[in-house]
C-alpha positions as CSV (number, residue, x, y, z in Angstrom):
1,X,-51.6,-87.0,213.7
2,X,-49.0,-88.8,211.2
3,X,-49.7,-91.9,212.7
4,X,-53.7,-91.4,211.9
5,X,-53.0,-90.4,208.4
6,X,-50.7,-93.6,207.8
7,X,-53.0,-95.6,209.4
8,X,-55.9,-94.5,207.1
9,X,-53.8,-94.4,204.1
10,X,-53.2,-98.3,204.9
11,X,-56.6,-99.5,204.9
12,X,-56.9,-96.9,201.7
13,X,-54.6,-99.7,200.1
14,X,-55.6,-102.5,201.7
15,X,-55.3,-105.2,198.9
16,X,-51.8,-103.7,198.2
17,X,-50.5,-104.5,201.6
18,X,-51.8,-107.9,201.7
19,X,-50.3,-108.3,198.6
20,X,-46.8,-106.9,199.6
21,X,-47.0,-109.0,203.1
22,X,-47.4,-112.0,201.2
23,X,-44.6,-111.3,198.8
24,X,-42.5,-110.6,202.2
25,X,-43.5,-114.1,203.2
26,X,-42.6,-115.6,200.0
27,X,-39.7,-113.8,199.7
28,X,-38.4,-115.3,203.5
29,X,-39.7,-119.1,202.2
30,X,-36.8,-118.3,199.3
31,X,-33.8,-117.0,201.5
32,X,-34.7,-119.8,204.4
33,X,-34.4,-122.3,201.5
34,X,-31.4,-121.6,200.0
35,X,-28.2,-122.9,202.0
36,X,-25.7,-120.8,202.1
37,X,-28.0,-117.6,203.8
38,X,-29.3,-119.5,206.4
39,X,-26.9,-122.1,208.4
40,X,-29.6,-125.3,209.9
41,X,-27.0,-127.8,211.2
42,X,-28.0,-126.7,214.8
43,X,-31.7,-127.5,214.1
44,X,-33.4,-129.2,217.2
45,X,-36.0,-130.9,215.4
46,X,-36.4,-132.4,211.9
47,X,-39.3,-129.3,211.0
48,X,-36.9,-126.7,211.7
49,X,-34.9,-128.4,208.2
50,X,-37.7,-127.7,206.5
51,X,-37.7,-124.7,203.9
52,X,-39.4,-121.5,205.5
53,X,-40.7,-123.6,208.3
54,X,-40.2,-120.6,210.9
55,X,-41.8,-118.3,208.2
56,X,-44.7,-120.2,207.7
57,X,-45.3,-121.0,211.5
58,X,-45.0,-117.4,212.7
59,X,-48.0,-116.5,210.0
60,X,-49.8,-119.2,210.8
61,X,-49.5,-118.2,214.7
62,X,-50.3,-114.5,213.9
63,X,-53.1,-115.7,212.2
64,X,-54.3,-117.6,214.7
65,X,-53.8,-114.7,217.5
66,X,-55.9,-112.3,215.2
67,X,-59.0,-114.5,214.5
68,X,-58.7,-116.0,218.5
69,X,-58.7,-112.5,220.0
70,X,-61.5,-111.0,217.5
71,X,-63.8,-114.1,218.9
72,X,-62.7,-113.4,222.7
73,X,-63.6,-109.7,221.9
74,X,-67.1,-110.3,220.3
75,X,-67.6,-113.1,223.2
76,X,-68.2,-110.7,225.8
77,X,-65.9,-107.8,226.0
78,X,-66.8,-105.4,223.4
79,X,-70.1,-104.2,224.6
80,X,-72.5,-101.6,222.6
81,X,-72.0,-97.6,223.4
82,X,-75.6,-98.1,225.4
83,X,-74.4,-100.9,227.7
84,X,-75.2,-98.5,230.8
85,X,-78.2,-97.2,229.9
86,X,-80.0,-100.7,229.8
């Protein structure tokens, strides 16, 4: 039951958590850029250099996931509560 109320209380304060998840991402972009916290002299590719390149992709790929399995879910696996009855 304390997972329902934290749940709820969450989309209560929806704009707030965007808010604070975006802050967190900002927040990564800053430490990944500043030298001496993060070591990238064993970086495989030139991207990897970049500043917050592994914070921005891992969004981006989250994102991704989210909107790609909402459309496979409305495509044809959700179905209404009277998909039986038909």
């Amino acid at each position: 039951m304390m997972l329902v109320r934290w749940i709820e209380w969450l989309r209560a304060h929806l704009r707030a958590v965007v808010r604070v998840g975006y802050g967190v991402l900002a927040l990564l972009v800053v430490a990944d850029a500043l030298p001496w916290l993060v070591d990238k002299s064993h970086a495989h590719t030139a991207a990897e250099r970049l500043p917050g390149f592994w914070s921005v992709f891992g969004f981006a790929a989250c994102t991704i996931i989210i909107f790609l399995s909402k459309w496979y879910g409305h495509a044809g696996i959700m179905r209404g509560e009277d998909y039986y009855d038909e």
